[in-house]
C-alpha positions in Angstrom: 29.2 -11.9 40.8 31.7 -8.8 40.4 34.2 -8.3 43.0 34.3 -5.6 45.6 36.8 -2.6 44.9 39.3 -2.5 48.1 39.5 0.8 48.2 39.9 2.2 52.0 37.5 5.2 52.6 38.7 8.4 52.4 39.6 10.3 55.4 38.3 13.8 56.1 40.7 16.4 55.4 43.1 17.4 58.3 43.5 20.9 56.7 41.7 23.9 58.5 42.8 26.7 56.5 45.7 28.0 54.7 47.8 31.3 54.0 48.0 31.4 50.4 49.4 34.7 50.1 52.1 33.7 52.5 54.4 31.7 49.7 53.7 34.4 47.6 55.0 37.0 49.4 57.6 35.1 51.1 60.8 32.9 50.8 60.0 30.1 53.7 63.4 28.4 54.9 61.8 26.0 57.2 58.8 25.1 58.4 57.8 24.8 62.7 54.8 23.2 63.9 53.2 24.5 67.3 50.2 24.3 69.2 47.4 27.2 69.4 45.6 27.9 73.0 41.8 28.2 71.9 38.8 29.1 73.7 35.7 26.7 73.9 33.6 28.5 71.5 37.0 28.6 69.3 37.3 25.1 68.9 34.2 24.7 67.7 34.3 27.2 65.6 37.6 25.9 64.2 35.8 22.6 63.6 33.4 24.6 61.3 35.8 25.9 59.2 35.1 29.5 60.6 38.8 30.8 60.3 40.1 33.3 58.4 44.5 33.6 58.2 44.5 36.2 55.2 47.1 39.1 56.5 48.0 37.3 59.8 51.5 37.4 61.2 53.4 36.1 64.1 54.8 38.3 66.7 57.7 37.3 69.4 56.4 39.4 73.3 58.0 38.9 76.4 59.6 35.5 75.2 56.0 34.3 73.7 55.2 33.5 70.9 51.6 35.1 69.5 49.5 34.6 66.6 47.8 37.8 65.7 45.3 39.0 63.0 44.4 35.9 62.8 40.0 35.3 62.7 37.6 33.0 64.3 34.2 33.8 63.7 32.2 32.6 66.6 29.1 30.6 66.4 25.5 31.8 67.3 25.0 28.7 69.0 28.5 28.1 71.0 29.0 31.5 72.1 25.6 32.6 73.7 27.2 32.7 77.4 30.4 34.5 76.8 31.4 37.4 74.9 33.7 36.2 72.2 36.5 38.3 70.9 36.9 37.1 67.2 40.6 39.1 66.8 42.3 38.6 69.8 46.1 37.5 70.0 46.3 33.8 70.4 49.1 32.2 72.3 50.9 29.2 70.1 52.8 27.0 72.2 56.2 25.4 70.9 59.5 23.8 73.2 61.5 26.7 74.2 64.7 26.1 72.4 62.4 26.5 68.8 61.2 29.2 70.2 64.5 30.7 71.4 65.8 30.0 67.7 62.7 32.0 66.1 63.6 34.7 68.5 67.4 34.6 67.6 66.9 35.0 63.5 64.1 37.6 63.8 66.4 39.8 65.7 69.7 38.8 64.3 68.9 37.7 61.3 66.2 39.9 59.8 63.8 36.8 59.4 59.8 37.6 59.9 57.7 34.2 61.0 54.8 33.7 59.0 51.5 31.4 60.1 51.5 28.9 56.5 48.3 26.9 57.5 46.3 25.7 60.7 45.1 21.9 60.9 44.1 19.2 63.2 46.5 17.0 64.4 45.7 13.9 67.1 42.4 16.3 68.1 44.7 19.0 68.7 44.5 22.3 66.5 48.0 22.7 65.0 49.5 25.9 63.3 52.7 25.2 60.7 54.8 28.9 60.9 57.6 29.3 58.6 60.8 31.5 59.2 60.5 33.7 55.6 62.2 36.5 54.5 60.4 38.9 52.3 60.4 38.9 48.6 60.8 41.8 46.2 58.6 42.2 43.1 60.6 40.8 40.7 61.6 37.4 42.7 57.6 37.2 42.8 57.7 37.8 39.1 59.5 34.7 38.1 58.3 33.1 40.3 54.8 33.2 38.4 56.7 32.8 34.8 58.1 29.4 36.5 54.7 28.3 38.1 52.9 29.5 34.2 56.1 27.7 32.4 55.6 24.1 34.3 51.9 24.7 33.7 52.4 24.7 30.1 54.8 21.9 30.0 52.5 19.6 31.5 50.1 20.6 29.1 52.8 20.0 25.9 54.0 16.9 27.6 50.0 15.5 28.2 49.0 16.5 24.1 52.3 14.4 23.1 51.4 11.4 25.1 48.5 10.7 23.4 
């Protein structure tokens, strides 16, 4: 009789969606974590994978923190009762001295906040923002010769291996 593999099964994916363009355009010094205040029909459409964070950015109003540009695509199905706004500014929710220290190297500092990727967290929908500055053409330049240099390396190293 053959034994039984052990291998645990493999957990859904915690990722929601991502901002790809964000590392691209930007430096990230460090990464924040905060909530997001979501509708009904939101969350399930959240749970659907209905979420677009191409072009998003965060914005700093009245103390607040708000994600904006950001798209949920409503369901057919979940929304039939309310009239969903698929753009709207969406609060994200963080402690106040994070917040307070956002707010300090945006306006000091000439930082910009940048929503990295959304996931699920504990049931809760999460957002991780990074404080970025912006990067000029060349700096995204090397930055692809590096990326298309270690590509190739692992490709040299893989070939003399065998």
């Amino acid at each position: 009789m053959a034994k039984k593999s052990k291998k645990a099964p493999k957990k859904p994916s915690s990722m929601i969606a991502q901002n790809k363009k964000a590392r691209h355009n930007y430096a990230i010094e460090s990464t924040y974590e905060a909530g997001i205040v979501l509708d009904g029909w939101e969350v399930k459409s959240v749970r659907d994978g209905r979420v677009q964070m191409t072009d998003t950015y965060v914005m700093v109003k009245n103390g607040e923190i708000f994600w904006v540009g950001g798209q949920i695509t409503p369901l057919l199905s979940a929304s039939t009762h309310v009239n969903p706004e698929p753009h709207r500014a969406r609060k994200l929710l963080m402690h106040r001295r994070e917040i307070d220290k956002l707010i300090g190297a945006v306006e000091r500092k000439g930082y910009t906040i940048v929503p990295l990727k959304m996931f699920w967290s504990k049931g809760y929908a999460k957002m991780q923002i990074g404080l970025a500055k912006g990067k000029q053409e060349h700096d995204k330049r090397a930055d692809d010769k590096d990326r298309d240099w270690g590509r190739e390396k692992a490709r040299i190293m893989k070939t003399a291996s065998r």
